[in-house]
N, C-alpha and C positions, 0 to 999 in steps of 0.2 A: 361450231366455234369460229368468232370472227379474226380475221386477221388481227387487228389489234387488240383483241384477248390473249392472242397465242403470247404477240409479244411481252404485254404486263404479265403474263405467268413466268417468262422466263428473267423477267426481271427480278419477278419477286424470288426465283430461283437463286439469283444473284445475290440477292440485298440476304439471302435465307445464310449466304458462304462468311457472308461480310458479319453476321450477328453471331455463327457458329467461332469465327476466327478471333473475334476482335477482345473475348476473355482471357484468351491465352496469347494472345501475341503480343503483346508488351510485358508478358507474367512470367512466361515461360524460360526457362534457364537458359542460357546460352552454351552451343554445344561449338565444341573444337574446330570443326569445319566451319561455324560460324564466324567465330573468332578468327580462322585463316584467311576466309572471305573479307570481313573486314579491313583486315591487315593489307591482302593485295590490295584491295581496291582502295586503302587510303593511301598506300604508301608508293604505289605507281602509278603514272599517265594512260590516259584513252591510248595512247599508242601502243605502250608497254601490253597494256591489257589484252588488245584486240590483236596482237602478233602473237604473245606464247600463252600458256597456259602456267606460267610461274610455275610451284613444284606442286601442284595439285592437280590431279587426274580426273577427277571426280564432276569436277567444274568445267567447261568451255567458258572461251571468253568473255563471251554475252551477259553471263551470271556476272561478274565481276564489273563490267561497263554498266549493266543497270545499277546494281547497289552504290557503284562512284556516282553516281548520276544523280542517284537520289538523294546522297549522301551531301552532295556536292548543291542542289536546289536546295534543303532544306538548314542548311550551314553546320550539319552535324559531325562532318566527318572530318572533323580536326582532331590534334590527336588528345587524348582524353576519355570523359566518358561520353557513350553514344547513347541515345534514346535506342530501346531493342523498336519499338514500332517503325523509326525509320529505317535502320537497318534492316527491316523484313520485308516492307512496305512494297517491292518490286515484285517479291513472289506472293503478297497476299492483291494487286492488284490485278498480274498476272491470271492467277486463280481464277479470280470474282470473274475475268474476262473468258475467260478458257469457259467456264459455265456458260456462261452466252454463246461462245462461239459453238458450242457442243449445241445448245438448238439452233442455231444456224444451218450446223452441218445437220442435225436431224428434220429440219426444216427443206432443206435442198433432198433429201432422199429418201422419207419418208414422209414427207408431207406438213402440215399443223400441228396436229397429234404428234406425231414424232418429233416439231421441237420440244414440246412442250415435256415429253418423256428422255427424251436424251436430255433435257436439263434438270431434268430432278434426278436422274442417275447420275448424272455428272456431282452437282452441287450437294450429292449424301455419298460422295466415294470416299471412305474412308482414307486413302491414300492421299488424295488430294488434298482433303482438307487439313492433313498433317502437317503435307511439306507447304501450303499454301503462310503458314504459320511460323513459317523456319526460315531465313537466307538461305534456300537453296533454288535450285534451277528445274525443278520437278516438274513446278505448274508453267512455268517457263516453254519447256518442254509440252506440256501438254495443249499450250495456248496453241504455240505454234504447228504441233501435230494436228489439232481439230481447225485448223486455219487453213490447214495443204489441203487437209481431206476433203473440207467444204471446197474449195475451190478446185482441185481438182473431178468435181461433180459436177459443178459449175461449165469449166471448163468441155467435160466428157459430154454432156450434154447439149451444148453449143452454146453455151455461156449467156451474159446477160445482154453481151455488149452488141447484141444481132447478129451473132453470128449463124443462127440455128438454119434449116433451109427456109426458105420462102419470108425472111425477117432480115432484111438487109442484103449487102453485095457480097460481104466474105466469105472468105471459105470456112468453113465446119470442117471440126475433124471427121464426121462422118465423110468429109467427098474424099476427105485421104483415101480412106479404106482401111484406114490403121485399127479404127474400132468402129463397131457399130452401134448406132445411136439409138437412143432410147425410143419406144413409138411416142408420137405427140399425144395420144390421148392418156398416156400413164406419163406425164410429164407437170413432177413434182413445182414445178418455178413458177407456172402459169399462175396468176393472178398477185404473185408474189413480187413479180418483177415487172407486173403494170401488163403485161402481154393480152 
């Protein structure tokens, strides 16, 4: 399988999140923590937002700055009624990306085939493609968790940026001694990263 095979499958992986969401997500009833969502993030500032958590636990800030944000580009979030697709539109964009980013990350550690199967497990998770359909901060979460973990493999391996041995001047985590590095012949990145 060619490199740019892997990729168009995990797109279509994408585009598979995007046709599973897009029935329900302007359809679908709006639940109480939606509703509370809305509410902070229409009725406080980026500053407001990004210092407390107002009285909901549930949420970090970030959920409430993307939904203003979006709320805010698309001139919905005045007070009245709101279209639910923009109102959601943060965590179903989220989502769609998180799928991607999930062969990224299976792409760095397992290989081709490994994107290609970490984004069909991603993009048919039931979990996700629940809250990918909801104001909430799920797929949020989960962009950002398969973003660290791709990169920190990235990273563990001596990243892209040359750092590995004999591929530029810097230092590798491996000269630390803090971990040890992958051998170069099981070394998932190669041809990936032009090496």
């Amino acid at each position: 399988m060619g490199e740019l095979s892997v990729w168009v499958l995990v797109g279509l992986c994408m585009a598979w999140v995007v046709v599973l969401s897009w029935g329900t997500v302007n359809t679908r009833p709006v639940w109480m923590d939606e509703a509370s969502s809305w509410r902070s993030a229409t009725e406080n500032g980026y500053g407001a937002l990004a210092l407390n958590r107002d009285d909901d636990e549930r949420h970090p800030p970030l959920s409430f700055v993307v939904i203003k944000a979006v709320l805010g580009a698309t001139g919905t979030g005045e007070a009245g009624a709101v279209e639910l697709l923009w109102l959601r539109a943060g965590a179903l964009v989220a989502g769609v990306l998180a799928v991607g980013m999930a062969g990224v990350m299976g792409r760095v550690t397992l290989g081709r085939f490994g994107a290609v199967g970490c984004a069909v497990l991603a993009a048919n998770d039931p979990l996700l493609l629940a809250q990918t359909q909801q104001a909430r901060m799920f797929s949020l979460l989960m962009l950002g968790q398969a973003a660290a973990m791709a990169g920190a493999v990235v990273v563990l391996r001596g990243g892209v940026w040359g750092l590995r041995e004999g591929h530029g001047s810097g230092l590798s985590v491996a000269d630390t001694g803090v971990v040890e590095a992958v051998p170069s012949g099981r070394d998932g990145l190669r041809g990936w990263c032009g090496w």
